[in-house]
Every structure is written in C-alpha cells, then in structure tokens.
DRENDO-1510 file (C-alpha; in Angstrom, 1 decimal, always signed):
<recs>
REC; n; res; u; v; w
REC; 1; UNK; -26.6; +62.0; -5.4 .
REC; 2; UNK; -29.9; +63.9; -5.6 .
REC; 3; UNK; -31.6; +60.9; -8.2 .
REC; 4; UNK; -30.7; +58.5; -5.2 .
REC; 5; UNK; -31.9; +61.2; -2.4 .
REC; 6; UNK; -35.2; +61.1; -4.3 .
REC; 7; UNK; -35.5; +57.5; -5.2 .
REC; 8; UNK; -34.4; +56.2; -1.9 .
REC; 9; UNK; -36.5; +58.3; +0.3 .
REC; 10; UNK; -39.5; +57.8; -1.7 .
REC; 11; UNK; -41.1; +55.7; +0.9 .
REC; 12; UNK; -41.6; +58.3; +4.0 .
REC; 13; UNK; -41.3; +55.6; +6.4 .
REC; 14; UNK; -37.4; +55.4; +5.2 .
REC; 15; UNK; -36.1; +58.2; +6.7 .
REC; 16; UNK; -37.8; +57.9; +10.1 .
REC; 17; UNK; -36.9; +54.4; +10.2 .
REC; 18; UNK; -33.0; +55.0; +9.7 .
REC; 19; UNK; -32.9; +57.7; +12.3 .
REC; 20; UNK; -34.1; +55.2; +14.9 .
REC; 21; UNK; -31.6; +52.8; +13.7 .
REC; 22; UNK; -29.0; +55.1; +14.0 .
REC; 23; UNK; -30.2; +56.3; +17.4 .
REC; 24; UNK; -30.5; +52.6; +18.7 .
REC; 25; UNK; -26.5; +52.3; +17.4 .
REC; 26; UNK; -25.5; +55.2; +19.3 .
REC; 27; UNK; -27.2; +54.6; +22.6 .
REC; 28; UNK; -25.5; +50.9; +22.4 .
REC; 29; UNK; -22.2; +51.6; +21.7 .
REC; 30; UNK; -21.8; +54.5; +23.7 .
REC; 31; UNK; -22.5; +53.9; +27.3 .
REC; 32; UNK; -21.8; +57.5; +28.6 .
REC; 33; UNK; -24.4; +58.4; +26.4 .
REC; 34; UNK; -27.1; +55.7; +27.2 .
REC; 35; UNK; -26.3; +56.5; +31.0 .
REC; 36; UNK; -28.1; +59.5; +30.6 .
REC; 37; UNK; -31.7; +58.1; +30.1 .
REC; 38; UNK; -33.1; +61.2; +29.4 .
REC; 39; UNK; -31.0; +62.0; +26.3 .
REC; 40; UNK; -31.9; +58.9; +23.9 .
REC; 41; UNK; -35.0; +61.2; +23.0 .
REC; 42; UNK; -32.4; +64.4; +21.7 .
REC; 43; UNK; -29.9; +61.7; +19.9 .
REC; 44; UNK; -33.5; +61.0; +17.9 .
REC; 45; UNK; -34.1; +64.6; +17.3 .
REC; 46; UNK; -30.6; +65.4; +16.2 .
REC; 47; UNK; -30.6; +62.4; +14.2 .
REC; 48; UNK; -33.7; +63.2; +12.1 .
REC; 49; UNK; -33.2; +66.7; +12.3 .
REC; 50; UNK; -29.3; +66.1; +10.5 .
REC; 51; UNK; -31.0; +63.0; +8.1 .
REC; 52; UNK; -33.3; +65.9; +6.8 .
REC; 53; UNK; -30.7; +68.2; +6.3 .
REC; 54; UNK; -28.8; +66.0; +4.4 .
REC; 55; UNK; -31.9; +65.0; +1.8 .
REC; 56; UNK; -32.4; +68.8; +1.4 .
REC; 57; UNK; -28.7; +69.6; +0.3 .
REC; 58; UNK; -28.6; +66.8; -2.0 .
REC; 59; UNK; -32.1; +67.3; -3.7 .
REC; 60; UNK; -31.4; +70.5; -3.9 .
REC; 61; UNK; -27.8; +69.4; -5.9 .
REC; 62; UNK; -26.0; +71.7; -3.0 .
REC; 63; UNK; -22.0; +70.4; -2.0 .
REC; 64; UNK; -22.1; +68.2; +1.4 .
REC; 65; UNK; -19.2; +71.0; +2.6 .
REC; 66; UNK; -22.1; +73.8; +2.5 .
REC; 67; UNK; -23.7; +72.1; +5.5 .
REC; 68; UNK; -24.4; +74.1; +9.0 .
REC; 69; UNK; -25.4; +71.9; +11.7 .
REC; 70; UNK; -29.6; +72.0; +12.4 .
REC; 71; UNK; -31.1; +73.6; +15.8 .
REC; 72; UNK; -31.8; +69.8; +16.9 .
REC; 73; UNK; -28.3; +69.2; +16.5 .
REC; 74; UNK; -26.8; +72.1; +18.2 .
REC; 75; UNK; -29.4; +71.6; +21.2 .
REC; 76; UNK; -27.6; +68.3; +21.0 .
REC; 77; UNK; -24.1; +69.6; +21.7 .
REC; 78; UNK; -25.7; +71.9; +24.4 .
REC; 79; UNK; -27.3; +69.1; +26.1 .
REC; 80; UNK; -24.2; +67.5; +26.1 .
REC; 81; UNK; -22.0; +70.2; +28.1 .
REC; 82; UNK; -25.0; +70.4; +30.5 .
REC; 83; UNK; -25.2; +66.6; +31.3 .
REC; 84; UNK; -20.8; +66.5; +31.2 .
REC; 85; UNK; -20.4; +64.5; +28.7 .
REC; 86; UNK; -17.0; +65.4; +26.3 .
REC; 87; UNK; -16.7; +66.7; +23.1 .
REC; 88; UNK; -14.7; +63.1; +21.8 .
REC; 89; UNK; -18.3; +61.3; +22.5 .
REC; 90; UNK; -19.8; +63.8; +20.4 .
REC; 91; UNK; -17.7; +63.2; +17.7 .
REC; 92; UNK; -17.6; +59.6; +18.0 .
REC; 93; UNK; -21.6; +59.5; +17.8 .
REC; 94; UNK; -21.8; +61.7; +14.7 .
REC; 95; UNK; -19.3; +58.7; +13.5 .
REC; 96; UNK; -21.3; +55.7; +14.1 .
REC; 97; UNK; -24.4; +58.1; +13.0 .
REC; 98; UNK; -22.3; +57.8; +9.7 .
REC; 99; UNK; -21.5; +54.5; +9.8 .
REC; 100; UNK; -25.2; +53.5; +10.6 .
REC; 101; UNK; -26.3; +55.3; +7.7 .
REC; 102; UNK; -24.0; +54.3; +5.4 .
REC; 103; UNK; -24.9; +50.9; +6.3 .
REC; 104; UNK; -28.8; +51.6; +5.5 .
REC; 105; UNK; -28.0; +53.3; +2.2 .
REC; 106; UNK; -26.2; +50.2; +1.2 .
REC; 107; UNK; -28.6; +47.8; +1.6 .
REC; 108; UNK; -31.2; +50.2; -0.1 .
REC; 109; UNK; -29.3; +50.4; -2.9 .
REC; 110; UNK; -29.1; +46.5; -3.0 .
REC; 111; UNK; -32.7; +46.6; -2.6 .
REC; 112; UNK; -33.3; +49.2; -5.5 .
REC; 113; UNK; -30.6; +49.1; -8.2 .
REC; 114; UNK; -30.0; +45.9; -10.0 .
REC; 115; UNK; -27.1; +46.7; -12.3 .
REC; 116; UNK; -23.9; +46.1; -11.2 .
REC; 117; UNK; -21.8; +48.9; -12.6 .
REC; 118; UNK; -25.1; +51.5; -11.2 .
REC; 119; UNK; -25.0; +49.7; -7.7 .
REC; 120; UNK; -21.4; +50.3; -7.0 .
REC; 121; UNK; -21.7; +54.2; -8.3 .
REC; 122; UNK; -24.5; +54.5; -6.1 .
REC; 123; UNK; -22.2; +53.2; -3.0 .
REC; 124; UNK; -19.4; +55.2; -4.1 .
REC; 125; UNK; -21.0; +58.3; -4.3 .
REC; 126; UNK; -22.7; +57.6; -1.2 .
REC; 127; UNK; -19.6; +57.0; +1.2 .
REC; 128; UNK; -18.0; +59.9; +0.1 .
REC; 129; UNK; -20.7; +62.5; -0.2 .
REC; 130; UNK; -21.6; +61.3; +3.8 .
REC; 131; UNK; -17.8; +61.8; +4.8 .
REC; 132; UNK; -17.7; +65.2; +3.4 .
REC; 133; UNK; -21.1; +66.2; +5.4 .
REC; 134; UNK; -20.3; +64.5; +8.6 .
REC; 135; UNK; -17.1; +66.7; +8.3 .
REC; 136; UNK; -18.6; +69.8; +7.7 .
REC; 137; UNK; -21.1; +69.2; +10.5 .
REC; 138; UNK; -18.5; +68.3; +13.0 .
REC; 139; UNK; -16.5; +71.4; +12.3 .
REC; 140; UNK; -19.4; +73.8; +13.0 .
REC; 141; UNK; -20.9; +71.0; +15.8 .
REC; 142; UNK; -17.0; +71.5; +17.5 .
REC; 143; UNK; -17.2; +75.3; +18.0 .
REC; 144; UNK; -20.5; +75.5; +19.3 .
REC; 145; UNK; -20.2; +73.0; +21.7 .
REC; 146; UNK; -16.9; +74.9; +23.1 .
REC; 147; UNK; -18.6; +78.2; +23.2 .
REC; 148; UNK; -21.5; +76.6; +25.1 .
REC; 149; UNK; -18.8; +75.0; +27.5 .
REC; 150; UNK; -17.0; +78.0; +28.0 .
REC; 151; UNK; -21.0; +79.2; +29.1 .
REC; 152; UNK; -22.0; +76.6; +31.6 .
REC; 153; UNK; -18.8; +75.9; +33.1 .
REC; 154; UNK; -19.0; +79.5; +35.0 .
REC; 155; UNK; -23.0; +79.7; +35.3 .
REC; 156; UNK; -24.3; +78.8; +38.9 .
REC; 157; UNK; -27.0; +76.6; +36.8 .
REC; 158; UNK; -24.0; +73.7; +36.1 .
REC; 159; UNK; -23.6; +73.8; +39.7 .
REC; 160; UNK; -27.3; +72.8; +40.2 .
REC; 161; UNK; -27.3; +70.5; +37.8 .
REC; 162; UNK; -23.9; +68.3; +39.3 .
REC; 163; UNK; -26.1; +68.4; +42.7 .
REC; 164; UNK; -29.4; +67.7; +41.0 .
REC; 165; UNK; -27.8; +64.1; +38.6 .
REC; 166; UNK; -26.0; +63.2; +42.5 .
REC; 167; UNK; -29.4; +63.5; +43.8 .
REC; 168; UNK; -31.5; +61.6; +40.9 .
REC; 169; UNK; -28.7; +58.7; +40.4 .
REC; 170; UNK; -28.4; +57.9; +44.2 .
REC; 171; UNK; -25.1; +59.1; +44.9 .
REC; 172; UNK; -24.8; +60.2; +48.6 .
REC; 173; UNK; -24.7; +63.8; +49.3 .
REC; 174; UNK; -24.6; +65.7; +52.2 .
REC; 175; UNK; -28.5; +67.3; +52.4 .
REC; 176; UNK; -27.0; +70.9; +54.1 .
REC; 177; UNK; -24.3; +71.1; +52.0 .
REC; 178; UNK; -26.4; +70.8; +48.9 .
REC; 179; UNK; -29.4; +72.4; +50.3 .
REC; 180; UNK; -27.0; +75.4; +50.4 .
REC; 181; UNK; -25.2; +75.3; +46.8 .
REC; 182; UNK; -29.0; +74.7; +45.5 .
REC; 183; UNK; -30.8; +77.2; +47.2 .
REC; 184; UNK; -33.5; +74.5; +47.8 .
REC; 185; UNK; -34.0; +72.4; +51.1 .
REC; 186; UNK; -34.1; +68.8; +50.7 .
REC; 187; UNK; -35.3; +67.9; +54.1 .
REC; 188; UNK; -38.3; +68.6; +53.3 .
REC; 189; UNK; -41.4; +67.7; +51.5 .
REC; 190; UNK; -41.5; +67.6; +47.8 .
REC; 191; UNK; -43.3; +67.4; +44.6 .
REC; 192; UNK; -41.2; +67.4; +41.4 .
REC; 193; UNK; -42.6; +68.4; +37.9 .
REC; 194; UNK; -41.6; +68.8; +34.1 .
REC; 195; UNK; -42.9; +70.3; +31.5 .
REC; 196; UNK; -41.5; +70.6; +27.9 .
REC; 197; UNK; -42.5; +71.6; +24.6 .
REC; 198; UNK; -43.5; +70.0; +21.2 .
REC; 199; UNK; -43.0; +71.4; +18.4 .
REC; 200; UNK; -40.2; +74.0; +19.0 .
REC; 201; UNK; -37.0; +74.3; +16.8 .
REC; 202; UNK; -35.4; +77.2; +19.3 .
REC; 203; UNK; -33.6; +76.0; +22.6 .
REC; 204; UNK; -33.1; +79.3; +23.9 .
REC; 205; UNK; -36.2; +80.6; +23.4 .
REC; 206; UNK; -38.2; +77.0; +24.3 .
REC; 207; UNK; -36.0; +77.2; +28.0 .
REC; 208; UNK; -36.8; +80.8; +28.8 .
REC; 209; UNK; -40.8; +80.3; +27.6 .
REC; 210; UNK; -40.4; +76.8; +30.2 .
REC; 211; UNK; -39.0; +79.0; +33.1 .
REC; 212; UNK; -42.4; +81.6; +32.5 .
REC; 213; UNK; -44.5; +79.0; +32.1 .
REC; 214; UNK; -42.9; +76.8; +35.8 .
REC; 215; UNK; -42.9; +80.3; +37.3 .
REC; 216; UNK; -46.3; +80.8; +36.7 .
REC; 217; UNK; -47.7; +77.4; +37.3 .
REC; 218; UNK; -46.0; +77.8; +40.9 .
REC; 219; UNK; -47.6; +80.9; +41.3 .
REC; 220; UNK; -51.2; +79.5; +40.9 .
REC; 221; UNK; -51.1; +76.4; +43.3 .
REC; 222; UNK; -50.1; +78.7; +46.2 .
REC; 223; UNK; -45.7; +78.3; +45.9 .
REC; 224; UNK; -43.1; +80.6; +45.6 .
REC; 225; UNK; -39.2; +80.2; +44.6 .
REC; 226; UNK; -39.6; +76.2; +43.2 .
REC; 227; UNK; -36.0; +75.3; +41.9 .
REC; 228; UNK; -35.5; +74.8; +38.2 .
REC; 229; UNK; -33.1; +72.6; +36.5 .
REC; 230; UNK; -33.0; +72.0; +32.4 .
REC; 231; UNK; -32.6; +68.3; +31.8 .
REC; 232; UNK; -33.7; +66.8; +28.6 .
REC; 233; UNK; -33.2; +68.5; +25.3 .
REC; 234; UNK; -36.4; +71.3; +25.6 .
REC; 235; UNK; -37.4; +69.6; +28.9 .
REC; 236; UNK; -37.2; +71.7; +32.3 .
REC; 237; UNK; -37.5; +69.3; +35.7 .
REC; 238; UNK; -39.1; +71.6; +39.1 .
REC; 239; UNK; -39.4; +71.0; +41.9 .
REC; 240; UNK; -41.5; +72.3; +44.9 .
REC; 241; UNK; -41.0; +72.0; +48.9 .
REC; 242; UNK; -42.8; +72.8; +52.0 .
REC; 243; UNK; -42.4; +71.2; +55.7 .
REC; 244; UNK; -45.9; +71.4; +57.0 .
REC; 245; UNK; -49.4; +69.5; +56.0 .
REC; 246; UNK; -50.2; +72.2; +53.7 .
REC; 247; UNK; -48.7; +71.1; +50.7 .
REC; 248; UNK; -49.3; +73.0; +47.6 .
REC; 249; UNK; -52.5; +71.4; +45.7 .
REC; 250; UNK; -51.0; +70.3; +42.4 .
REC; 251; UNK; -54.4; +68.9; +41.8 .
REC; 252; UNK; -55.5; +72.5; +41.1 .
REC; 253; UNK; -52.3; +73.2; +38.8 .
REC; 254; UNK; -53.4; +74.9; +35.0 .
REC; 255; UNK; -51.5; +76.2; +32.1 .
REC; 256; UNK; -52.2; +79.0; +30.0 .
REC; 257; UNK; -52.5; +77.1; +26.8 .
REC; 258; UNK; -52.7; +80.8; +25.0 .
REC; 259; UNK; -49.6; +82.2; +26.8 .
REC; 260; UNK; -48.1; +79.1; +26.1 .
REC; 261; UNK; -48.9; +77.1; +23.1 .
REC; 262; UNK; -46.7; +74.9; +23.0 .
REC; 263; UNK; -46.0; +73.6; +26.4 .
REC; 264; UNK; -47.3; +70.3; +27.9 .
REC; 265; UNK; -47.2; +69.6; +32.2 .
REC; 266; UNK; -46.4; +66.6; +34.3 .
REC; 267; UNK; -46.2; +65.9; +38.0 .
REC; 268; UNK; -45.2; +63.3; +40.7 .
REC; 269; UNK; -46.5; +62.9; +43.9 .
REC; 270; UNK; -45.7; +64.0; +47.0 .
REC; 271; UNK; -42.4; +62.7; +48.6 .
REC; 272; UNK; -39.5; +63.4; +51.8 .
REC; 273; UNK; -36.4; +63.8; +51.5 .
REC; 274; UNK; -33.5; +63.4; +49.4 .
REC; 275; UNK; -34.9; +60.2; +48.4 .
REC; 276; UNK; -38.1; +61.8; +47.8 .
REC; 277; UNK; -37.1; +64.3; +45.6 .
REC; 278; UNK; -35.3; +62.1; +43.7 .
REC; 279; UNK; -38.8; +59.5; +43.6 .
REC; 280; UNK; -41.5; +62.7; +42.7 .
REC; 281; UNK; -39.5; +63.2; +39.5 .
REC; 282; UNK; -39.0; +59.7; +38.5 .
REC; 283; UNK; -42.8; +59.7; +38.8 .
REC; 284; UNK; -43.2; +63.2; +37.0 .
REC; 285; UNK; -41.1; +61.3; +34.1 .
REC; 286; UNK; -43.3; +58.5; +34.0 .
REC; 287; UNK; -46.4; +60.7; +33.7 .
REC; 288; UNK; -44.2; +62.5; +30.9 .
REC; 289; UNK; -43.7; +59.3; +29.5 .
REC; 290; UNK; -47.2; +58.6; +29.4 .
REC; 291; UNK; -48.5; +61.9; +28.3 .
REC; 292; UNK; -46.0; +61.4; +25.2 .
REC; 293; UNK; -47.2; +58.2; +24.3 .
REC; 294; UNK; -50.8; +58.8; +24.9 .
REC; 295; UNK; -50.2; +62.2; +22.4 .
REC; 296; UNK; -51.9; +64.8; +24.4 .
REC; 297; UNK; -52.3; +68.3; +23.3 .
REC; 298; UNK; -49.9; +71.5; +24.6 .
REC; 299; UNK; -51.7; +72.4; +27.7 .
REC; 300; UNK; -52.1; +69.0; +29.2 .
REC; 301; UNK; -51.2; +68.6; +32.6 .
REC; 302; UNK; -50.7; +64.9; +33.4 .
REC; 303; UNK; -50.5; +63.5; +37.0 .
REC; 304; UNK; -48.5; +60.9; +37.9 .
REC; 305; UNK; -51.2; +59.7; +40.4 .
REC; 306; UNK; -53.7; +59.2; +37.6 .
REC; 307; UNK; -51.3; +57.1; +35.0 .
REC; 308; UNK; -49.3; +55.4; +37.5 .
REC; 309; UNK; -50.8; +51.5; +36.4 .
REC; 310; UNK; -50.1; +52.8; +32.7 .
REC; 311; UNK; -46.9; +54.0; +33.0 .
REC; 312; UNK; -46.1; +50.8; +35.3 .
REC; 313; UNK; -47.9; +48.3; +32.8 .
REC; 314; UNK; -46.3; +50.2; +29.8 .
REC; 315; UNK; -42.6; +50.3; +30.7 .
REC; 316; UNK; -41.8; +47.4; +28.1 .
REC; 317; UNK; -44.0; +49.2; +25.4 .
REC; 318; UNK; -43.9; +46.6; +22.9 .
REC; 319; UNK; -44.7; +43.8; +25.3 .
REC; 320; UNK; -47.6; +46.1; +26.5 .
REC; 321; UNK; -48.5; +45.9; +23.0 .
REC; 322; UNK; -48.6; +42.3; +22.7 .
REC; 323; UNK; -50.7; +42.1; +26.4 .
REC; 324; UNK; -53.5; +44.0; +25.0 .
REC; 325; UNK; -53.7; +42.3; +21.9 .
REC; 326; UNK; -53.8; +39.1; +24.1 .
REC; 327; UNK; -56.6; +40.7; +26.6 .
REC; 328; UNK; -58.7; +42.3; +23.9 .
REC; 329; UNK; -58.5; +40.2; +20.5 .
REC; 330; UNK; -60.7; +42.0; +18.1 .
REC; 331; UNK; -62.5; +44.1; +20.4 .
REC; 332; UNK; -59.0; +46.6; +19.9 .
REC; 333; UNK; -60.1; +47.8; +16.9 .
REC; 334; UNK; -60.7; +51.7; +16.4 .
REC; 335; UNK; -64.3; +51.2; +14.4 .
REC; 336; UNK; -66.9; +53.4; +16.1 .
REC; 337; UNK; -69.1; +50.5; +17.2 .
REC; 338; UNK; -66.1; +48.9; +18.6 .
REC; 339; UNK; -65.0; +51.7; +20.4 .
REC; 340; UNK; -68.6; +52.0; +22.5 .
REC; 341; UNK; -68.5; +48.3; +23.3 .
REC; 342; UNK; -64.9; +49.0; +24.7 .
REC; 343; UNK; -65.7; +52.2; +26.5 .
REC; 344; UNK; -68.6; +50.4; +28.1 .
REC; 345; UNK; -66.7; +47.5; +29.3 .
REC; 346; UNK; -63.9; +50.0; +31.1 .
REC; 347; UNK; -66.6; +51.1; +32.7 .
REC; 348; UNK; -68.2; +48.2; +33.4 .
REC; 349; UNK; -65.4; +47.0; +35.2 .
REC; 350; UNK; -64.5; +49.9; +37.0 .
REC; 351; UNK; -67.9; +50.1; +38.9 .
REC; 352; UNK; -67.5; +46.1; +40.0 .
REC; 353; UNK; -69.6; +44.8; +36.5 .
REC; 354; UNK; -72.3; +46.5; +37.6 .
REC; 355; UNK; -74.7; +47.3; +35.3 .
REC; 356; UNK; -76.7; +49.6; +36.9 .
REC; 357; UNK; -74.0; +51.7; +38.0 .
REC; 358; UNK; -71.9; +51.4; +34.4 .
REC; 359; UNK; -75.5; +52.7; +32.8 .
REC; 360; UNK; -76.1; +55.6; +35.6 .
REC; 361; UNK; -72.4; +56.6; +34.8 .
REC; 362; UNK; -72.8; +56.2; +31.3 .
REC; 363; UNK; -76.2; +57.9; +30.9 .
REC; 364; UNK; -77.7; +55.1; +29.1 .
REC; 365; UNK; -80.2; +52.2; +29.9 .
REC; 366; UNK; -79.1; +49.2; +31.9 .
REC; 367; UNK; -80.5; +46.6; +29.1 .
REC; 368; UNK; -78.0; +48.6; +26.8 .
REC; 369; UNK; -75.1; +47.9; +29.0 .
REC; 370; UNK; -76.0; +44.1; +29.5 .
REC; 371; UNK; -76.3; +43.8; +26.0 .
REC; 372; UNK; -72.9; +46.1; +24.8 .
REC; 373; UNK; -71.2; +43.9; +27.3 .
REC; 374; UNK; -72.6; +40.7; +25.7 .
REC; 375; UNK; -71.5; +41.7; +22.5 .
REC; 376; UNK; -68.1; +42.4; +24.0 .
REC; 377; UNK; -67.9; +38.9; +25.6 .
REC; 378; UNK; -68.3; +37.7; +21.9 .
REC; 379; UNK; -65.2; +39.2; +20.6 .
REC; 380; UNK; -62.7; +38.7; +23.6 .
REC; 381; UNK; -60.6; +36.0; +23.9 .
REC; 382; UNK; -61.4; +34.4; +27.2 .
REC; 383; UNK; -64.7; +35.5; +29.6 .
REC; 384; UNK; -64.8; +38.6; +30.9 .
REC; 385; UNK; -65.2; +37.7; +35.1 .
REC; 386; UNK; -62.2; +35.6; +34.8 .
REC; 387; UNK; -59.9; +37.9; +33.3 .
REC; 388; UNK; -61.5; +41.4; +35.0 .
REC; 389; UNK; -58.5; +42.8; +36.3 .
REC; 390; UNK; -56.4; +41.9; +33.3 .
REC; 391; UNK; -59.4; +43.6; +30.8 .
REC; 392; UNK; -59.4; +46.8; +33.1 .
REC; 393; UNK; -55.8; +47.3; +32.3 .
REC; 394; UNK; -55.5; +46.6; +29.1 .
REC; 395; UNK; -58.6; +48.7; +28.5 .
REC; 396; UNK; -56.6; +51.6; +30.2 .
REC; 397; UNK; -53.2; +50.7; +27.8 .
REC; 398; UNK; -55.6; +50.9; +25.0 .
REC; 399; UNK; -54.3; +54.3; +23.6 .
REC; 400; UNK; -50.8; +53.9; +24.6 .
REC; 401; UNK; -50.0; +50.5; +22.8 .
REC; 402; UNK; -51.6; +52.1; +19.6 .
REC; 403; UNK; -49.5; +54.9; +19.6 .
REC; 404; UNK; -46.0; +54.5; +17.4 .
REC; 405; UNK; -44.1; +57.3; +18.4 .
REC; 406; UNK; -40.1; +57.8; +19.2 .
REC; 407; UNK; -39.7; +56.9; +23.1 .
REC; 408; UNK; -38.7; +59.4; +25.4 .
REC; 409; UNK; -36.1; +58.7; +28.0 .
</recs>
C-alpha cells in the first residue's frame, strides 16, 4: 500500500482533486446534508483532513485499524448534532466517501500500472486497506458524535440554534415567543455578522476565541448583548438589534488582528424584522463568500454593502469566470503592465470615462490615462463605451474568478 500511496499521490493536485469529488458525491446523494448550505464547506475539510490521514498511515507502513479520526473530522460530527442531522447520515457519508475514493483509486491505477497481474494487486489491496480505515474511523467518529449529542441536546445554545435555522429557512415563528427562548428581540432593527477563522485545527478553542473576538467587535461600534449562534464548521453568525435611528455604525467596526490572528469579519446591512434578520445574514454570507474567494488576510472585515455586485455577479463562480474572460480577453492577464492598464480602466469607468477625473484620482497625467486606456481598447474584445457597464463588472470580478479555492456554503 505505501508504494501506491507514494506513486499515486505524486501529483499534488491528486489529492485535492479527489476530496472535492468525494465532497460533490456526498452533497448529491445526501439531501439532508446538502440542505444545510452552510455545511458543504466542513464535508470538504473533513474530507481532505481524513484523505491526509490516510496517505500518512500508509506511507508511514502503519495498519488502517490504528486510525483516530482528524480534528476536521470530529468538527464534522459536532457540526452535525448542532445542525440535527443523525448519526446513520454520518455513517452513510463516510460510506460513499469510501466508495468515491475507491472509485478514484481505481481509475488511477488504470492510468498508472500497466500489468495485469500488478493492476489487480493494486485494486485488491486498495479496497480492503480503505474498508478497514473507514471502520476504524467510524468507530471512533460514532462515540464522539454521541458524547457531543448527549452535550447539545441539554445546552440552552441547541435551543437557539432550532429558533435561529426556523428563522433563516422561512419557517413561521411566532416573533414573542422566540424573542423570549432567544433572549433577542426580533421586532426590531438588525444587522447580522460572521466571522470565522482560517487556519485553525481546534473547534473548541477556534469557537471560544470567535465569541472574544464578536464580544469585542460589539463592544467597539457602541452595542451590548448581540446574540451568538455557531453555524458553519469554525464559523460564528451575530447578530445586533436596536429600535431607534441610531443604529450601531458597523462602518466603524475593527478587529484586533494581534488578539486575534486568525479571524476574518463579515457584515450585512441593516434590516427589520424577522425577515430582516434573516436577509442581514444572507448578506453577511455573501460578503463571507466573497471575502473567501477574494483570499483576504485574518483581520479583514468585509461589508456586504461594498461586494454586493460581486457577490451577486459571482453566485455561478465558473460562469463568472467565463464572463470575464468574455469582457476582458487578454487584458486579464496578471503581467505588471497589464495590471496598470486594467486598474486604470476600473477607474476610468467609475468616474463616467473621464479622463481628467480617472488621472486626478489616479495621481497621474491625463495624456497617461488617454493613452493606458487606448492601449486597453487594443486588447479588449469589443469597444470600451459600448460595453462600459459590462467592463466595470468584470473589472470588479477580476480577483474573484482567478481565485481556485474550495467554495464555501
């Protein structure tokens, strides 16, 4: 087994690419699972995290049956008591996880061994080393996932978090009723945030450093007591409320990068309500969504106000992809020259194609911005005051559709 380990996952691109196939399997044949948008981005984690595992044992010529499930993994199970979903689904998606990568293994060994007799060894020994890990995973997966039950099932925070996926998926609810069991008035005014970390391997320690840092972040735009609620796997959702004008000014928000090094911000805007509340986080996911994509730093805080055409025009990722590669032709590129002619034009655009006020912002010459833009016109597709709201966004989408990263949910 460890020869094929090492031969097989020779190409670093292997590994990554199975766990998204496997991820992709689970999410469509398990629609409990996929209901819960927010978790495809934990089935990716878990994934790699147990794929990892796996090479490690075997290169390191260790038995499948010495296997203890990864951090990523048991975050998984946790994630699933919080979000209600049973232990048979967890089971059953560690299955088709095996399935899925049995499947890949196969057709790599097609791909990489040409004799016979060496091929069907190399199945062999790969269907049965895979059943014995999967087993010794699900064993150790099984406990932790009913000790974590045994946990949430008597903690006020599952309580909040029924109320809270009512709220979010539309389901009616009774605003007094669970104002009351949340300690948190809906009729109100709202504005819903997230932040999460990158980076971190420890759930319990990554949940009680999000609480500091929400706590904190509340503190400094002027609000007190904003209710918190774990969703994703390391992801905390917040929200804040107030019934006057005065609404806290999450324009003003900061993070301690130093205090906390790892976390990353983002916000809705403001909404009323129930439906509100439910709105300012689907907009504080989008931002999340964005800031993910876009690969900002720990720190970041990303408002929803300020990517909402990205995260609108980048909702089909791959077809945003294929619209700025329509828009832009070669002027996409990442060359330095390439990039100033490309920065100039976003600009260019955004003050009305006015040169003078592109160059003012721009702090160069006017007859350096008529002539960047002229060299711009040469490399894109169509011309430039025919397509001018099409080139703005695809000048904004830029970043995003050149980033390859797992999707979050």
């Amino acid at each position: 087994m460890r020869e094929l380990v090492v031969r097989f996952t020779a190409d670093p691109d292997w590994l990554p690419s199975v766990s998204k196939q496997i991820t992709d399997a689970i999410h469509a044949e398990l629609p409990d699972i996929d209901a819960v948008s927010e978790l495809r981005e934990s089935t990716y984690a878990s994934t790699d995290s147990v794929l990892r595992l796996l090479v490690d044992l075997a290169k390191s010529s260790l038995p499948p049956t010495e296997a203890l499930p990864p951090p990523a993994a048991v975050d998984y199970a946790i994630v699933f008591v919080r979000h209600g979903l049973p232990i048979d689904s967890l089971l059953r998606a560690y299955h088709i996880g095996q399935a899925s990568f049995f499947r890949c293994w196969a057709e790599q060994a097609r791909r990489d061994i040409q004799d016979p007799l060496e091929l069907v060894e190399a199945i062999e020994v790969g269907a049965a080393w895979t059943f014995d890990y999967i087993e010794a995973l699900s064993h150790g997966l099984v406990q932790r996932y009913g000790d974590e039950r045994e946990r949430w099932v008597r903690s006020a925070a599952a309580l909040r978090a029924q109320i809270v996926d009512a709220v979010l998926e539309g389901e009616f609810v009774d605003p007094e009723s669970a104002s009351s069991r949340l300690g948190y008035r809906l009729d109100r005014h709202h504005v819903a945030f997230v932040l999460w970390v990158e980076g971190f391997e420890i759930y319990d320690e990554a949940l009680a450093m999000l609480e500091r840092a929400a706590l904190e972040l509340a503190s400094g735009i002027g609000a007190s007591a904003p209710l918190l609620v774990p969703r994703a796997r390391l992801c905390l959702a917040g929200w804040i409320g107030w019934r006057n004008s005065r609404s806290p000014d999450f324009q003003t928000a900061r993070l301690d990068a130093q205090a906390f090094p790892a976390v990353l911000v983002a916000s809705g805007s403001g909404a009323e309500g129930v439906a509100g509340f439910a709105r300012s986080h689907r907009e504080a996911m989008h931002a999340r969504r964005i800031a993910q994509l876009a690969g900002l730093p720990p720190g970041s805080v990303t408002r929803y106000e300020h990517v909402a055409l990205a995260a609108l025009a980048s909702e089909d990722i791959d077809h945003a992809r294929e619209f700025v590669g329509s828009e832009l032709g070669p002027l996409i590129g990442t060359g330095e020259q390439l990039l100033r002619l490309s920065s100039t034009l976003q600009v260019y655009l955004e003050e009305n194609m006015s040169p003078l006020r592109a160059a003012q912002r721009l702090g160069v010459h006017e007859h350096t911005v008529t002539n960047r833009i002229r060299s711009a016109q040469e490399l894109l597709p169509r011309p430039i005051d025919q397509r001018a709201s099409e080139l703005l966004v695809a000048l904004r989408l830029v970043r995003l559709a050149q980033q390859d990263r797992p999707t979050a949910g």
